[in-house]
N, C-alpha and C positions, 0 to 999 in steps of 0.2 A: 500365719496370715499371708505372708509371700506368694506359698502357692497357690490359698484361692486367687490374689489380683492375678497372676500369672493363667489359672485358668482362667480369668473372666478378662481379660487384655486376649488370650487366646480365642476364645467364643467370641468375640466380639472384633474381634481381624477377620475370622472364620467368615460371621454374619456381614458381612460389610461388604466382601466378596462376593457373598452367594446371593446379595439380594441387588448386586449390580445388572446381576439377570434379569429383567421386567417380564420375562414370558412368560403365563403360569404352566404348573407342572402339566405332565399328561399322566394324567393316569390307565392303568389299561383297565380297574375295576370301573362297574357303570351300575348305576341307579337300578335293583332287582337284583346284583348280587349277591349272596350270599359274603359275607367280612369275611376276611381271615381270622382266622383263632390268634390269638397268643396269650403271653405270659411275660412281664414287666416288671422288673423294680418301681417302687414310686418312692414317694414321697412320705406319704400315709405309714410306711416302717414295713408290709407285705408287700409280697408280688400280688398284681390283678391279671387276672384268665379274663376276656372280655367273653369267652360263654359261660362262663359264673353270671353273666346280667340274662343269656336269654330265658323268654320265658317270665322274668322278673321284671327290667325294664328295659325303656330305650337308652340308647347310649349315644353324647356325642363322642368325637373322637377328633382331636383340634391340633395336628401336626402343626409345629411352627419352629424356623430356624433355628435361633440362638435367642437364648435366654440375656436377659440384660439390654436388650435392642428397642427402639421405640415400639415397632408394631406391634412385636409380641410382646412387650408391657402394656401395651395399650388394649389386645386382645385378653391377655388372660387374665388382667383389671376387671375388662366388662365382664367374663366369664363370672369371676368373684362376684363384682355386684348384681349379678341377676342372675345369682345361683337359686336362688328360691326360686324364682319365674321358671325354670327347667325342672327342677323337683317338683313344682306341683305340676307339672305337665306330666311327669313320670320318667324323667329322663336322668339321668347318669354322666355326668362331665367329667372329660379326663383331655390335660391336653400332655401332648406328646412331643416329644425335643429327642435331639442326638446329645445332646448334653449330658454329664453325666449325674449320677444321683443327687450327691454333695449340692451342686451345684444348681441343681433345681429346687433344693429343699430352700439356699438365699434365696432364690427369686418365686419362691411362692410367697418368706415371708414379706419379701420388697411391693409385691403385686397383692398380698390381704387373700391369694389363693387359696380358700377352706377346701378346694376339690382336689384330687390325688392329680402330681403331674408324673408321669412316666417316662423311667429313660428307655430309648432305644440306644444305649450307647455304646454296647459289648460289641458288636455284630451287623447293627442296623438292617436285622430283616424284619421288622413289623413294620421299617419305610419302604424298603425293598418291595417286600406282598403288597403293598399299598399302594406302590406306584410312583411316591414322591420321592423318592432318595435321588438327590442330585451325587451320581456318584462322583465324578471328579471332586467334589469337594468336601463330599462325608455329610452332608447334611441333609437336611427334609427340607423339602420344600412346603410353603404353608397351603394346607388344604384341612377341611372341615369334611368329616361325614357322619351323619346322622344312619343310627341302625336302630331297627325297628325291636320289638320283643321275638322274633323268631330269626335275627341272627340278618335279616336283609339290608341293604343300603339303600334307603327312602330320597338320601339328598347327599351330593357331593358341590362343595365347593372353592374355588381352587384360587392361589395366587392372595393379588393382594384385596381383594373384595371376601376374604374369608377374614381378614381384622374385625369389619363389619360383623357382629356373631349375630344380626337379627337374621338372615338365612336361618339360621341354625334354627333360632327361636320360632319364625314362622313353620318349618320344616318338622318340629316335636311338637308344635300345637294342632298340627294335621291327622297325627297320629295316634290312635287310638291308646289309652292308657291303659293299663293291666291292673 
C-alpha cells in the first residue's frame, strides 16, 4: 500500500505543477487530420490499436493530467455517466493519462469509469504525436478529440474547457453513425 500513496502523493505533486500552467496546449494536429495510430495498455486487461475503431466507430480520445486531480475526476465522472449518450451516437471513449497502469485502474474504480483508460506512460509518444505532452514536466496536457469512422479528427478541444465533455457530445452527435 505504500507504494501506491507514494505514486499517487507523486501524480498529484506532478498535476498540481502542470496545471499551474493556465495556457491550453498547442497542438500542431488540426480538425481534417488524419489521428495518429497507436497502441496502449488500459485498463480493460488489453492493449487498444485506435485503428481497430476505424471503419467501426467514432472515437473520443480525452487526454488529461493526473489521475486523482479535481478536473480530471470531474471529466472522466461525466465520461462514466454519459457513457451510454456516446454509445448510442456510435462513439468509443477512452481517456488518456501519463500515469501509469496500476494507477489508472484506482481511479477508474474511484470515478465508476466503465470505459478503458489508457496509459501513455512508458514513453509518452501517443502525447508527443498529439501535441499535448507538456515535456518539461512529463505530462499531457488536457485536450479532447473526437475522430470520425475513417480515422479523421472532426473536433479538438483543448485546456481547461475540455472537463466540460458536452464539446465532445455535441461533436459525435454531428457525425454520422456507422
Amino acid at each position: 500500500m505504500k507504494r501506491a500513496q507514494f505514486l499517487l502523493v507523486s501524480a498529484l505533486a506532478a498535476a498540481s505543477t502542470a496545471m499551474a500552467q493556465n495556457a491550453p496546449p498547442k497542438t500542431h494536429l488540426k480538425v481534417g487530420d488524419t489521428a495518429p495510430d497507436f497502441t496502449l495498455p488500459s485498463t480493460a486487461g488489453k492493449p487498444v490499436k485506435l485503428s481497430d475503431f476505424r471503419g467501426k466507430s467514432n472515437v473520443v480520445l480525452a487526454f488529461f493530467p493526473a489521475a486523482f486531480t479535481g478536473g480530471c475526476t470531474k471529466e472522466m465522472t461525466a465520461y462514466g455517466q454519459n457513457l451510454s449518450k456516446f454509445e448510442g451516437m456510435g462513439a468509443q471513449v477512452f481517456g488518456i493519462s501519463t500515469d501509469n497502469t496500476p494507477s489508472l485502474g484506482v481511479f477508474a474504480k474511484q470515478t465508476g469509469a466503465t470505459f478503458p483508460l489508457l496509459s501513455d506512460f512508458s514513453k509518452r509518444n501517443v502525447s508527443k504525436d498529439y501535441g499535448v505532452l507538456m515535456a518539461d514536466r512529463g505530462l499531457a496536457n488536457r485536450a479532447t478529440f473526437v475522430i470520425d469512422t475513417e480515422g479523421k479528427i472532426t473536433h479538438i478541444e483543448e485546456g481547461s474547457a475540455a472537463v466540460d465533455i458536452s464539446g465532445a457530445e455535441m461533436a459525435c452527435s454531428r457525425i454520422k453513425k456507422k
